[in-house]
CHARMM-style PDB file with segment names, atoms N, HN, CA, C and O in Angstrom:
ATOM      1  N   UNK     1       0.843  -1.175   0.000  1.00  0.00      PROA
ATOM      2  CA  UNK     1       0.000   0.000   0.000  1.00  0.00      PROA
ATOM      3  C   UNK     1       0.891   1.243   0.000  1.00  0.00      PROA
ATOM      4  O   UNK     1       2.066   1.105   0.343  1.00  0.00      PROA
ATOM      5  N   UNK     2       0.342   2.670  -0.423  1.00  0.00      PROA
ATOM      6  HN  UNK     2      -0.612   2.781  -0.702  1.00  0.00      PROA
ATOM      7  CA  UNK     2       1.075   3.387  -0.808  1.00  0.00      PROA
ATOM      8  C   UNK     2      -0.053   4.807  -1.030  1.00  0.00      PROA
ATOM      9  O   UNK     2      -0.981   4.582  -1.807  1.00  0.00      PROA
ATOM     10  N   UNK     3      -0.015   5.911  -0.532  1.00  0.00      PROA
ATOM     11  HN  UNK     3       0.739   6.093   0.099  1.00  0.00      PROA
ATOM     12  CA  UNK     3      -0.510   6.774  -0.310  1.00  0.00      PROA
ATOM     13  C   UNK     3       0.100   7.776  -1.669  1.00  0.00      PROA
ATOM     14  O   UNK     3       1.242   8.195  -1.857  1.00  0.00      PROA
ATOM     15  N   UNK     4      -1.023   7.937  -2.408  1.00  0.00      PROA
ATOM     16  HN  UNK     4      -1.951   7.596  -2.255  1.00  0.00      PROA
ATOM     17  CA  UNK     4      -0.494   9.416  -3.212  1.00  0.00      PROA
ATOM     18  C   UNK     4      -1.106  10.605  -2.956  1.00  0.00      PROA
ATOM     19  O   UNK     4      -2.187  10.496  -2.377  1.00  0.00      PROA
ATOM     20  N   UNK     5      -0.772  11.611  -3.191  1.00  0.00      PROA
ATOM     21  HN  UNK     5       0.106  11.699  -3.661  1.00  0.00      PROA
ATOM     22  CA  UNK     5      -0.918  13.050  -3.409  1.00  0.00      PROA
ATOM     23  C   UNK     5      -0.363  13.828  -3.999  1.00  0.00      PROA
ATOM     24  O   UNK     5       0.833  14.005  -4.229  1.00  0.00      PROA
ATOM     25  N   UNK     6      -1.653  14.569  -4.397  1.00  0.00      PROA
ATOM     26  HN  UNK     6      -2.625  14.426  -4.210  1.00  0.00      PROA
ATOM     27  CA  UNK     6      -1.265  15.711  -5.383  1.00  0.00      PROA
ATOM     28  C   UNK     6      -2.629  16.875  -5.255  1.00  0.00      PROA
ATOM     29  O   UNK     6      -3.746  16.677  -4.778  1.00  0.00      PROA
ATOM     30  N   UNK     7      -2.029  18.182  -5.900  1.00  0.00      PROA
ATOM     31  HN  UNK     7      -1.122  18.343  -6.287  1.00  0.00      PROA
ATOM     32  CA  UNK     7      -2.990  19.336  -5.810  1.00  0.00      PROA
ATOM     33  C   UNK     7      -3.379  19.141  -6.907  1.00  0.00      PROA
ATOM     34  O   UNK     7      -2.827  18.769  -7.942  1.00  0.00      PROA
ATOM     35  N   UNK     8      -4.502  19.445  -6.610  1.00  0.00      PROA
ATOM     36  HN  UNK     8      -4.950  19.748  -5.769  1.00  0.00      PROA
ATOM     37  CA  UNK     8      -5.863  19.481  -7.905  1.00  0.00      PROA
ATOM     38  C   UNK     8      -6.081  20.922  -8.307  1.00  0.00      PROA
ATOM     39  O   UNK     8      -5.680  21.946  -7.754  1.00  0.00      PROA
ATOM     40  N   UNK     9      -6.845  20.755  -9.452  1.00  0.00      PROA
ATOM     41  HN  UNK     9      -7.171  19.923  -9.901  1.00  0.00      PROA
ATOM     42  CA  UNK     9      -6.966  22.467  -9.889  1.00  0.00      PROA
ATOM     43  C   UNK     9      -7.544  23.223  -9.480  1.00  0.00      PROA
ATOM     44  O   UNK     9      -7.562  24.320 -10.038  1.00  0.00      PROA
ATOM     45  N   UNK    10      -8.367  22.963  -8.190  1.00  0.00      PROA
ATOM     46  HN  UNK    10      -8.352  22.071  -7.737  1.00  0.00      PROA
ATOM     47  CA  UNK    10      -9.026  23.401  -7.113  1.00  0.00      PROA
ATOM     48  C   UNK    10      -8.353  24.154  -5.976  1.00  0.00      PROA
ATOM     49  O   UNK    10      -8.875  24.965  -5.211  1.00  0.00      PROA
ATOM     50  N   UNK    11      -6.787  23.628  -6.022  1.00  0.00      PROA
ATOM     51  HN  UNK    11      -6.363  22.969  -6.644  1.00  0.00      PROA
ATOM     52  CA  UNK    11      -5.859  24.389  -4.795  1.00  0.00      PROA
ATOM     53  C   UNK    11      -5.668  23.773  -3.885  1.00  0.00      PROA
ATOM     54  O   UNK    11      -4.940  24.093  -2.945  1.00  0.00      PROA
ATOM     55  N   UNK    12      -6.743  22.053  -4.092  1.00  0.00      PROA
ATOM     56  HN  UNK    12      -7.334  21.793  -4.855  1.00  0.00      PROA
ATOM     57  CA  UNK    12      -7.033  21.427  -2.384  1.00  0.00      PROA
ATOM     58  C   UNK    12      -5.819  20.309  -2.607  1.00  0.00      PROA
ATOM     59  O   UNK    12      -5.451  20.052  -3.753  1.00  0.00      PROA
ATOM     60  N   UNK    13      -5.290  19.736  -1.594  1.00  0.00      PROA
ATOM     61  HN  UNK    13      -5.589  19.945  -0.663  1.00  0.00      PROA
ATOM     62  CA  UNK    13      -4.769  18.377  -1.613  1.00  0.00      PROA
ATOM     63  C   UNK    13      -5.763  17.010  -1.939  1.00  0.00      PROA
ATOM     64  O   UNK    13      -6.851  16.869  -1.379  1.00  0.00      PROA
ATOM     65  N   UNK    14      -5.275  16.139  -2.823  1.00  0.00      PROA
ATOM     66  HN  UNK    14      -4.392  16.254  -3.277  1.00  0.00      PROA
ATOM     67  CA  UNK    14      -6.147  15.017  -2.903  1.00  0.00      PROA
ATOM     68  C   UNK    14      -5.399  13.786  -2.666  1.00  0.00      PROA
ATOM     69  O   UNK    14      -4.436  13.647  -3.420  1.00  0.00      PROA
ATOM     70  N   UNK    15      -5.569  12.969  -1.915  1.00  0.00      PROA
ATOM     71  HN  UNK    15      -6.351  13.082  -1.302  1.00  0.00      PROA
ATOM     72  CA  UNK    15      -4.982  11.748  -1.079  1.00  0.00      PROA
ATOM     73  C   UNK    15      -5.716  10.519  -1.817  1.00  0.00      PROA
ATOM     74  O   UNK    15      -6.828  10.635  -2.333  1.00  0.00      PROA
ATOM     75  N   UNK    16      -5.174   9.655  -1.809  1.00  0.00      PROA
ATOM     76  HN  UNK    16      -4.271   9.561  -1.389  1.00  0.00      PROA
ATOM     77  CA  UNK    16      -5.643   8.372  -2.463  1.00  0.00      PROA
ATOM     78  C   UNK    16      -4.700   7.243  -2.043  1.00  0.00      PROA
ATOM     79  O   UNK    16      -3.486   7.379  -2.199  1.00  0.00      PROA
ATOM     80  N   UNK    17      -5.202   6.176  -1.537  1.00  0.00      PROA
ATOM     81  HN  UNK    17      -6.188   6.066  -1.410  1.00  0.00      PROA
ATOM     82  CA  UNK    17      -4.465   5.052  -1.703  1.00  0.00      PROA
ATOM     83  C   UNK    17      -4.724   4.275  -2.957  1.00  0.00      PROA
ATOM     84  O   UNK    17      -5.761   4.177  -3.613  1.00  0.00      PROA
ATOM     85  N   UNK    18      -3.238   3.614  -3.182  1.00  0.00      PROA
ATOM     86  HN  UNK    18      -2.395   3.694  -2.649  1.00  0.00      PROA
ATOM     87  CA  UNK    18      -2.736   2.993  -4.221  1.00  0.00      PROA
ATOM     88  C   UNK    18      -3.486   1.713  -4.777  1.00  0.00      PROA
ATOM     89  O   UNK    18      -3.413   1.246  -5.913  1.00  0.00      PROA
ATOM     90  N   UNK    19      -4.537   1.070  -3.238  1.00  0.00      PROA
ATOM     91  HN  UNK    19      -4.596   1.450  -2.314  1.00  0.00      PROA
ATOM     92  CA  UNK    19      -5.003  -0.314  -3.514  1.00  0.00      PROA
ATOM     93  C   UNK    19      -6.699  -0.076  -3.770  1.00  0.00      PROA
ATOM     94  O   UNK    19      -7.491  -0.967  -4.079  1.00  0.00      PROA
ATOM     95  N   UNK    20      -7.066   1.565  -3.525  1.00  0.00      PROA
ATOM     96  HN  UNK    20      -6.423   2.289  -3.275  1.00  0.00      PROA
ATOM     97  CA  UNK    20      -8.060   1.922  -3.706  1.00  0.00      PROA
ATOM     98  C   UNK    20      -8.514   2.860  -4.287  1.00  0.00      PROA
ATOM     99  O   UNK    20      -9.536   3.352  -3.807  1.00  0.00      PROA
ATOM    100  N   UNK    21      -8.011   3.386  -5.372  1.00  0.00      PROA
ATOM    101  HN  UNK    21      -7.181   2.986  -5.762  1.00  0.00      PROA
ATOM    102  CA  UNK    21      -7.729   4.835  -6.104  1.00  0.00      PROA
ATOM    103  C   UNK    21      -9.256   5.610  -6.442  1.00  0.00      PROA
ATOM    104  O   UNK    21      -9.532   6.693  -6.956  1.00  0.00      PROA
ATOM    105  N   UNK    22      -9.871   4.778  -6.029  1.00  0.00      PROA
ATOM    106  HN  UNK    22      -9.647   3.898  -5.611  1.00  0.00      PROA
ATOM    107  CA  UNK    22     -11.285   5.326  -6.207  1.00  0.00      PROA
ATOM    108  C   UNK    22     -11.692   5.895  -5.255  1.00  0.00      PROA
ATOM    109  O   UNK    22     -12.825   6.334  -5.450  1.00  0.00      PROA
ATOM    110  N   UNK    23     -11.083   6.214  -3.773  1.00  0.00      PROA
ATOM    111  HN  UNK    23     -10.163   5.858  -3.615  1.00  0.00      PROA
ATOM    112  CA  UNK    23     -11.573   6.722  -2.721  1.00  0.00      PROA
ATOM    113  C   UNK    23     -10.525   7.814  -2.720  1.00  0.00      PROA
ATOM    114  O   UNK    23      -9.317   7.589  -2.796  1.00  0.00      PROA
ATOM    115  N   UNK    24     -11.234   9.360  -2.602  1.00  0.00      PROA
ATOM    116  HN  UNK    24     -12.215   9.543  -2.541  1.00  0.00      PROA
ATOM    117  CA  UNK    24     -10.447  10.045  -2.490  1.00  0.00      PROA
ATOM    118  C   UNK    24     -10.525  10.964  -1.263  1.00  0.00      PROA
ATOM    119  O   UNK    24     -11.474  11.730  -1.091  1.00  0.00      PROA
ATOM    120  N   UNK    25      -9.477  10.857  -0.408  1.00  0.00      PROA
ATOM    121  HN  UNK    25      -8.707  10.235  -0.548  1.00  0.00      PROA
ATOM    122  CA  UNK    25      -9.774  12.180   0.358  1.00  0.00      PROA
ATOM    123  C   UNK    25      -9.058  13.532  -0.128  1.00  0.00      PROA
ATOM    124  O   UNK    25      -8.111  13.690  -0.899  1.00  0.00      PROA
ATOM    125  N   UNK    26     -10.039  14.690   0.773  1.00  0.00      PROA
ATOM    126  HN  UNK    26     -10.808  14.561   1.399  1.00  0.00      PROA
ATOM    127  CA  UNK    26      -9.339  15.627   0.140  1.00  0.00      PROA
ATOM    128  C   UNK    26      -9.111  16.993   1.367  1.00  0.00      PROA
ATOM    129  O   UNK    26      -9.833  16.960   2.364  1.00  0.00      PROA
ATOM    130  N   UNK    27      -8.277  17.932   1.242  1.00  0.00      PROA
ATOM    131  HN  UNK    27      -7.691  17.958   0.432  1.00  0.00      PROA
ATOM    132  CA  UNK    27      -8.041  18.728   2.351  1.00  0.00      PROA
ATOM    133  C   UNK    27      -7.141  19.106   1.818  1.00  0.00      PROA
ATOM    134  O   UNK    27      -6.338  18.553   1.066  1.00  0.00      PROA
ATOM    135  N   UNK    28      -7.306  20.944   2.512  1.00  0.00      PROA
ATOM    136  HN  UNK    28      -7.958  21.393   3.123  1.00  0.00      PROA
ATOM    137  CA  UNK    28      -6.864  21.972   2.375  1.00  0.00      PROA
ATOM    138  C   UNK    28      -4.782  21.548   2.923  1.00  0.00      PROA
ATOM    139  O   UNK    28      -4.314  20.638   3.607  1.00  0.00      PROA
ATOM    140  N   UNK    29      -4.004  22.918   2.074  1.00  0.00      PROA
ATOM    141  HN  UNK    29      -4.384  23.658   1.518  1.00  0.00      PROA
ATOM    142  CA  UNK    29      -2.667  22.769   1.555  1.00  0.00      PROA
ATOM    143  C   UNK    29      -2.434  23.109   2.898  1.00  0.00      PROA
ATOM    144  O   UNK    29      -1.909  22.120   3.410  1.00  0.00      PROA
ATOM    145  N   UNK    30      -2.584  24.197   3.909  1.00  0.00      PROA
ATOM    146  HN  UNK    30      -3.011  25.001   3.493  1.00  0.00      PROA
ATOM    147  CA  UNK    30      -2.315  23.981   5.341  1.00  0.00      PROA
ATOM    148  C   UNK    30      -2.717  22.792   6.374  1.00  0.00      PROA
ATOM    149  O   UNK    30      -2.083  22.656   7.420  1.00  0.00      PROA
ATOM    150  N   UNK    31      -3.518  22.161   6.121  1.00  0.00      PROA
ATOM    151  HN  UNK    31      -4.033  22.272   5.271  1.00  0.00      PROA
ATOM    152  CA  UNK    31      -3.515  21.078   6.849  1.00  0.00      PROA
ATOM    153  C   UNK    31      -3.005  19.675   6.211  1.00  0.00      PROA
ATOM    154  O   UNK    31      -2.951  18.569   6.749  1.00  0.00      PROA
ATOM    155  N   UNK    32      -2.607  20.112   4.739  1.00  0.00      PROA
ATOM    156  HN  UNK    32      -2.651  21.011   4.302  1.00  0.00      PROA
ATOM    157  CA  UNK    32      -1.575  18.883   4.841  1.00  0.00      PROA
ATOM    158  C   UNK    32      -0.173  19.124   4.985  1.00  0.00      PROA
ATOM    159  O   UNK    32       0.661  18.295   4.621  1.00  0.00      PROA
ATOM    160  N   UNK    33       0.154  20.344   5.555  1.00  0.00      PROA
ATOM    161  HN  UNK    33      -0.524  21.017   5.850  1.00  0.00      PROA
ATOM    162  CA  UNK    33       1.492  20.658   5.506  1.00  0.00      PROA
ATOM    163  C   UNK    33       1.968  20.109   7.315  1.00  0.00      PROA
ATOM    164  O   UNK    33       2.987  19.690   7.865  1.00  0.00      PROA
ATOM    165  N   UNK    34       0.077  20.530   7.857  1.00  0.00      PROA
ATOM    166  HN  UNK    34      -0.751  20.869   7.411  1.00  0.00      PROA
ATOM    167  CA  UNK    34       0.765  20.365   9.504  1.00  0.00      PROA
ATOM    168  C   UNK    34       0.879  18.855   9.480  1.00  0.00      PROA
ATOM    169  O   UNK    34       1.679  18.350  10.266  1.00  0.00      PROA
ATOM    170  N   UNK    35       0.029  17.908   8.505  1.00  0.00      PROA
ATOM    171  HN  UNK    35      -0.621  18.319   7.866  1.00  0.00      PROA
ATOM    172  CA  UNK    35       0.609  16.161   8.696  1.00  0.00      PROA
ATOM    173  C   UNK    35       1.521  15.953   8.475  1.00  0.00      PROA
ATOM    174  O   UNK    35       2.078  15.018   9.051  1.00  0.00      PROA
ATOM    175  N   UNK    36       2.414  16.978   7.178  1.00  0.00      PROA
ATOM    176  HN  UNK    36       1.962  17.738   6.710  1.00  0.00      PROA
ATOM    177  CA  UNK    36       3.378  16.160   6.792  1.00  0.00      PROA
ATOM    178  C   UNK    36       4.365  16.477   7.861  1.00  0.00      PROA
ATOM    179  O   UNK    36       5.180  15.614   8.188  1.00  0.00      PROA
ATOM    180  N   UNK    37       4.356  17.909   8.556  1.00  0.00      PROA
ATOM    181  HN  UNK    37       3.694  18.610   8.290  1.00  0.00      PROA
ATOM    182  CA  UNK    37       5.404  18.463   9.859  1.00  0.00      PROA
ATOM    183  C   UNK    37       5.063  17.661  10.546  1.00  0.00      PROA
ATOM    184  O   UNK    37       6.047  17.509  11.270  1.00  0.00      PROA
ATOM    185  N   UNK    38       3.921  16.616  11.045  1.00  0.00      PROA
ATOM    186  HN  UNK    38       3.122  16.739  10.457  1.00  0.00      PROA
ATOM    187  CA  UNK    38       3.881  16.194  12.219  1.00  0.00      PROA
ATOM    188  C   UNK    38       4.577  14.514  11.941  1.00  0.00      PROA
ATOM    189  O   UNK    38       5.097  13.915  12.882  1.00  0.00      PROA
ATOM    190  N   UNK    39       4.507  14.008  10.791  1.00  0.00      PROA
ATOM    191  HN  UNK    39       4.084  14.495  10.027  1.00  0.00      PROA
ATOM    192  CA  UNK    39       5.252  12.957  10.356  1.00  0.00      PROA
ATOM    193  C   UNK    39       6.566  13.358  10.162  1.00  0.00      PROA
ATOM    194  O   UNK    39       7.312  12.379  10.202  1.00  0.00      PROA
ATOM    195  N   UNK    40       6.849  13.866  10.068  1.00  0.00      PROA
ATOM    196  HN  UNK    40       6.243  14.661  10.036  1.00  0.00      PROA
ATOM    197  CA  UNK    40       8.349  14.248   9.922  1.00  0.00      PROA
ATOM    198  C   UNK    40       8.903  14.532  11.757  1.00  0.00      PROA
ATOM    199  O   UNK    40      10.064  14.376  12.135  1.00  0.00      PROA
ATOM    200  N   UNK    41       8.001  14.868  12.451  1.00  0.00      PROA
ATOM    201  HN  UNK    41       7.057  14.995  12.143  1.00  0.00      PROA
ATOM    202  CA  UNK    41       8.745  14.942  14.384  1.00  0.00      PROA
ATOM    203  C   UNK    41       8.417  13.638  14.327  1.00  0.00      PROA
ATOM    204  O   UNK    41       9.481  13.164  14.722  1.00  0.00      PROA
ATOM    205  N   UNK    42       7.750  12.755  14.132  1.00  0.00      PROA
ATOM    206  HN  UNK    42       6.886  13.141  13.811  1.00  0.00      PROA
ATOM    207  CA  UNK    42       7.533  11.447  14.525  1.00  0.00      PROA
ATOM    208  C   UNK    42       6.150  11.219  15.509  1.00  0.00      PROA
ATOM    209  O   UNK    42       5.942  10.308  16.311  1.00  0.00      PROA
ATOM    210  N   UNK    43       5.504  12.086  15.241  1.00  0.00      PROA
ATOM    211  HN  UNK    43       5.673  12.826  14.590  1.00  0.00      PROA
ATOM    212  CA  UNK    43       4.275  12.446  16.049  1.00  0.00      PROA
ATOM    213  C   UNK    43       3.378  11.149  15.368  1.00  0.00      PROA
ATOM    214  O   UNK    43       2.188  11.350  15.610  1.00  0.00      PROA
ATOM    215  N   UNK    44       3.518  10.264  14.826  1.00  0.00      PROA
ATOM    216  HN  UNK    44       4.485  10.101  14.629  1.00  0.00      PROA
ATOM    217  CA  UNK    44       2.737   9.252  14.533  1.00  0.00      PROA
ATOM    218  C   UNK    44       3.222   8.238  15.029  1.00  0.00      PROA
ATOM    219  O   UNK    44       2.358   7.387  15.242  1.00  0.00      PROA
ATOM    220  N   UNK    45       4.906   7.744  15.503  1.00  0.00      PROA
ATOM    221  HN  UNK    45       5.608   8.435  15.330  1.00  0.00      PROA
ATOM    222  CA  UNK    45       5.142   6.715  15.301  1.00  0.00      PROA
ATOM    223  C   UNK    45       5.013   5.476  16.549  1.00  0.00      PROA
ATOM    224  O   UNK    45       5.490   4.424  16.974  1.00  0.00      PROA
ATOM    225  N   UNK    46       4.282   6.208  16.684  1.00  0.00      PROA
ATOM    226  HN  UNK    46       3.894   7.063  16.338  1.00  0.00      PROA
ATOM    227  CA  UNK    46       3.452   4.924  17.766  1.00  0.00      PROA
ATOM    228  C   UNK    46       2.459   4.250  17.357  1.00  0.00      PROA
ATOM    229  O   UNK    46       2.012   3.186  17.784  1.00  0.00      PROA
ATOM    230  N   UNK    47       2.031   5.070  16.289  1.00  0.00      PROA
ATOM    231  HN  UNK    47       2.394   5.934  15.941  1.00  0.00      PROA
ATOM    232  CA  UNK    47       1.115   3.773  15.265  1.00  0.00      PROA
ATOM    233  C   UNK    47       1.749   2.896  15.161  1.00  0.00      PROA
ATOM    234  O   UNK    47       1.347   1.899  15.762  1.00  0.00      PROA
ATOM    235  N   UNK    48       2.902   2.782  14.462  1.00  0.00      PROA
ATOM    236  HN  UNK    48       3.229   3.591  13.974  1.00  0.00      PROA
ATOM    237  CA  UNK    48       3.544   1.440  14.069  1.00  0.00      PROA
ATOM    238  C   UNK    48       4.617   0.870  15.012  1.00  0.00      PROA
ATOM    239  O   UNK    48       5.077  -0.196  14.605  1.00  0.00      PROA
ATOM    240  N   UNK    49       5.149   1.334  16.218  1.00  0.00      PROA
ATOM    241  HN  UNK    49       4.775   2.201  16.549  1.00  0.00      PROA
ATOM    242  CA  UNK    49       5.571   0.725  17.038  1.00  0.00      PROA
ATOM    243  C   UNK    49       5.470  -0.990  17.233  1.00  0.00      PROA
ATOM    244  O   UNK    49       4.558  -1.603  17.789  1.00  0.00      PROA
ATOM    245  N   UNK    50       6.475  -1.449  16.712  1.00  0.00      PROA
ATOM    246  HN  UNK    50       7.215  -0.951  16.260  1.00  0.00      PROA
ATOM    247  CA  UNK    50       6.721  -3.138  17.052  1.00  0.00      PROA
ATOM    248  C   UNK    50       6.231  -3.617  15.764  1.00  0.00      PROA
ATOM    249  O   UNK    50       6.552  -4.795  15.605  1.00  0.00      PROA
ATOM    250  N   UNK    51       5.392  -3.002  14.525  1.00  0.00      PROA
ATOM    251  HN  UNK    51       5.132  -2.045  14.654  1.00  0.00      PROA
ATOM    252  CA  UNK    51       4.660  -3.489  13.689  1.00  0.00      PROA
ATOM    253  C   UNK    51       5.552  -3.947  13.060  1.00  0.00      PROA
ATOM    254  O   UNK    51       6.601  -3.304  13.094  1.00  0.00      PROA
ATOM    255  N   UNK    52       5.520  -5.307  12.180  1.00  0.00      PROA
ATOM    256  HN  UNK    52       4.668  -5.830  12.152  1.00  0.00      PROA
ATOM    257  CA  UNK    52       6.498  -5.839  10.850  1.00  0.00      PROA
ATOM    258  C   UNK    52       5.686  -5.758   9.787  1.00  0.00      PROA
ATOM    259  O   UNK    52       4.508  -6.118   9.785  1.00  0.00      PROA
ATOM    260  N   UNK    53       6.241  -5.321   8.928  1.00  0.00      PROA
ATOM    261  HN  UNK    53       7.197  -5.028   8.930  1.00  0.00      PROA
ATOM    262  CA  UNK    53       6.097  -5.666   7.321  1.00  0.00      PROA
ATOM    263  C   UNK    53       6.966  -6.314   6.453  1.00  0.00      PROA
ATOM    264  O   UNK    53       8.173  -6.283   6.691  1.00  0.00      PROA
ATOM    265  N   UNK    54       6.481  -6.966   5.367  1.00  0.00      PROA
ATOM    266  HN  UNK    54       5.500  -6.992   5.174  1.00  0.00      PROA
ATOM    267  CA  UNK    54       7.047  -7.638   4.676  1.00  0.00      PROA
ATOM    268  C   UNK    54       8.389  -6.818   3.801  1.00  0.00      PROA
ATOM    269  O   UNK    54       9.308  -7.356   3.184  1.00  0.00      PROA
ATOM    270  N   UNK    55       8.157  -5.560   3.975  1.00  0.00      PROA
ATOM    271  HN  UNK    55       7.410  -5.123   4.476  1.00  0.00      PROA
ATOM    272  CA  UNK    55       8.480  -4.614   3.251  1.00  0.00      PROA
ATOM    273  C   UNK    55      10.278  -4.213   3.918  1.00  0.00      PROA
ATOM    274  O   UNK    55      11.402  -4.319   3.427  1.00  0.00      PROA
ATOM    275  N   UNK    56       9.757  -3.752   5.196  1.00  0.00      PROA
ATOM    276  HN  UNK    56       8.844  -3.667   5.594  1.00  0.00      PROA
ATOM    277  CA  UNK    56      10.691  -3.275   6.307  1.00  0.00      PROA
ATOM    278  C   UNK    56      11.038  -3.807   7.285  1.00  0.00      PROA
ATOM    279  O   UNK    56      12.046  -3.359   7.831  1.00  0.00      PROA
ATOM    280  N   UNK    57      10.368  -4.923   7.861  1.00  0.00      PROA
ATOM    281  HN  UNK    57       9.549  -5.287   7.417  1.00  0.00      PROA
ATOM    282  CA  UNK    57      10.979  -5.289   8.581  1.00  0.00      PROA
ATOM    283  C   UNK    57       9.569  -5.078  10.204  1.00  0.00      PROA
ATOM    284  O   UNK    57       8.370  -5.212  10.449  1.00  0.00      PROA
ATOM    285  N   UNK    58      10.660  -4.746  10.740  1.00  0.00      PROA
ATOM    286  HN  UNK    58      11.634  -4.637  10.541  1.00  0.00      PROA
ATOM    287  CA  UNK    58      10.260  -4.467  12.367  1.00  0.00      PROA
ATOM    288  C   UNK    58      10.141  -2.897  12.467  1.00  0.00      PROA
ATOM    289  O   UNK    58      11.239  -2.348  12.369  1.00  0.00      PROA
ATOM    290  N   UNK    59       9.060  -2.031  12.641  1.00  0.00      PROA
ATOM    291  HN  UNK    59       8.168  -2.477  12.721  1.00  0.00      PROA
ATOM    292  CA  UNK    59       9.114  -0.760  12.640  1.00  0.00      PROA
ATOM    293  C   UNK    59       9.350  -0.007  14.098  1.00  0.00      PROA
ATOM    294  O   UNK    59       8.364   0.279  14.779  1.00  0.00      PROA
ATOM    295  N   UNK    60      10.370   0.230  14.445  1.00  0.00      PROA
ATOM    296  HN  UNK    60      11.170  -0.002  13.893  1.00  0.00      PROA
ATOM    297  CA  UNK    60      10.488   0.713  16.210  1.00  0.00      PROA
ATOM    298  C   UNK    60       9.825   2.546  16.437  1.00  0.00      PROA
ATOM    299  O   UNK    60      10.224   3.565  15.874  1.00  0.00      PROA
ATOM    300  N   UNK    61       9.186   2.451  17.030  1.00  0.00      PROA
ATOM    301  HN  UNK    61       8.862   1.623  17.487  1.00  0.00      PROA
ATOM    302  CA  UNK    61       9.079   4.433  17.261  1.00  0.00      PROA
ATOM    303  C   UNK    61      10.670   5.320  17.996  1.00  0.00      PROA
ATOM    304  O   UNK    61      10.752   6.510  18.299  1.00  0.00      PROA
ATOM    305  N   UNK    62      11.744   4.263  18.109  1.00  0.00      PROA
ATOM    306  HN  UNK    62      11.678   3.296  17.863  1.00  0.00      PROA
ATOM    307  CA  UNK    62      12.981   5.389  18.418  1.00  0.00      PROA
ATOM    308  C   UNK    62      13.917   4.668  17.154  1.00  0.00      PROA
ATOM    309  O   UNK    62      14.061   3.495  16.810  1.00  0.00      PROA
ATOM    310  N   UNK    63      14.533   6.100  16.590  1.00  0.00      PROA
ATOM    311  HN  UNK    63      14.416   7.053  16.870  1.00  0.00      PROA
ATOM    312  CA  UNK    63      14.969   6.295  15.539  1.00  0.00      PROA
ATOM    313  C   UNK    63      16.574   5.497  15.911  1.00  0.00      PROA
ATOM    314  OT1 UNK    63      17.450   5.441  15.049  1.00  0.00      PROA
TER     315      UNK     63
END
């Protein structure tokens, strides 16, 4: 799975996953700037704490 985005000719952000491209979310260019700042401090990574993927491995929340 795999998350895209891109601005539409509207100005808004449009989000889509890769396994479902038919569902789109959508939201304004300041509030996807504060997700992407807040993924970037690591303000998520307790979602995936201990999680494995086939992909990566073992995902830890300390860097």
């Amino acid at each position: 799975m795999a998350l895209e985005a891109t601005v539409g000719d509207d100005g808004m952000i449009h989000i889509r996953e890769t396994e479902q491209p038919e569902i789109v979310a959508v939201t304004t260019p300041a509030k996807w700037e504060a997700f992407v700042k807040g993924v970037r401090a690591g303000e998520f990574d307790h979602f995936v704490a201990g999680v494995e993927t086939p992909e990566y491995g073992a995902m830890n929340a300390t860097p």
